[in-house]
Phi, psi and omega in degrees: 000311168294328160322319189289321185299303173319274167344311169306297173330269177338315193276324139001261207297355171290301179301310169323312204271296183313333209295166157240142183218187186279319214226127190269187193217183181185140194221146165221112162281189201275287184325322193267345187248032160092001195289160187275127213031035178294358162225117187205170178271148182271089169335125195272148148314133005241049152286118167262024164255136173278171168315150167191131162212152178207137212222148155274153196234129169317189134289127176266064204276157194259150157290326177258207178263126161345104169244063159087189173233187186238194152214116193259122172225157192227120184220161175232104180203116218273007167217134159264357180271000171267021181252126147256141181260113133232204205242135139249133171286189175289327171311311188121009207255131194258137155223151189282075183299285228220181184165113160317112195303153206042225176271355205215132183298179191074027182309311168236110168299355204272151169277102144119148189231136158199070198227162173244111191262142208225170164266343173194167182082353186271213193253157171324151173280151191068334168002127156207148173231113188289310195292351179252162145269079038271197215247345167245099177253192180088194186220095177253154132349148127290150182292295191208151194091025200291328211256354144316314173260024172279107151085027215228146181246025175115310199312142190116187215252130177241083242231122178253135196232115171237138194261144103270143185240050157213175194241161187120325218224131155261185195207177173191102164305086204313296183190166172222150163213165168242168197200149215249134192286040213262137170272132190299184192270141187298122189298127171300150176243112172263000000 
């Protein structure tokens, strides 16, 4: 079943990367800029060492104007609400992508992370669609820390961290990256 997953996954992100849009993107991913575990397993509960990786990250620049940066991350996991996700930037400023929504882990029941957490402009923090696959995609909100990924152009040392904090479910992480967020560049008036 993951194998299968795995396969989905890639052609997903094969398409994401093809798709056009009003607004581009520019990326520096874990994997293409040398980092350490950018594809590794997510420890199941109750390992308390979590998933970790970390990459220097170019500069991450628009042709056009800036609308802040991101963080995309692609994971494989049979609950995403039993994960918290986050970021540490170059600053040292921790952000809060994702967390199990409410008082109780298991907020989502859904398969799967293929999403870009933003500071603004995105579907609500925690989106989840159970029944789709994966179950958080899109361009989401971060939960907390948005002014971190604010006025900033990437460069530096970036660390990704995901707990899980219920046991049943491993994970596995595909790649991660961060990626600036751009408004196309303004057409010259001839």
């Amino acid at each position: 079943m993951k194998h299968s997953k795995l396969f989905l996954f890639s052609a997903l992100l094969a398409a994401a990367t093809l798709s056009t849009s009003a607004f581009s993107q520019s990326e520096a991913s874990c994997a293409a800029n040398g980092g350490t575990n950018c594809q590794g397993t997510i420890p199941d509960f109750p390992i308390s060492t979590p998933y970790s990786s970390t990459f220097t990250a170019p500069v991450v620049t628009c042709n056009g104007l800036s609308r802040g940066l991101g963080i995309r991350v692609n994971l494989v996991h049979d609950n995403v609400g039993d994960l918290t996700i986050s970021v540490a930037g170059p600053a040292g400023n921790a952000v809060l992508l994702n967390q199990p929504a409410g008082a109780f882990v298991g907020g989502c029941a859904g398969d799967d992370v293929l999403a870009t957490f933003v500071g603004s402009g995105g579907a609500a923090a925690n989106s989840c669609i159970e029944g789709a696959l994966p179950a958080v995609a899109g361009s989401v909100n971060v939960v907390s820390g948005a002014a971190a990924l604010a006025g900033s152009n990437g460069s530096g040392i970036w660390t990704l961290t995901v707990t899980d904090n219920s046991n049943g479910f491993e994970g596995f992480v595909q790649d991660w990256s961060v990626v600036a967020n751009c408004d196309p560049a303004p057409v010259p008036v001839q």
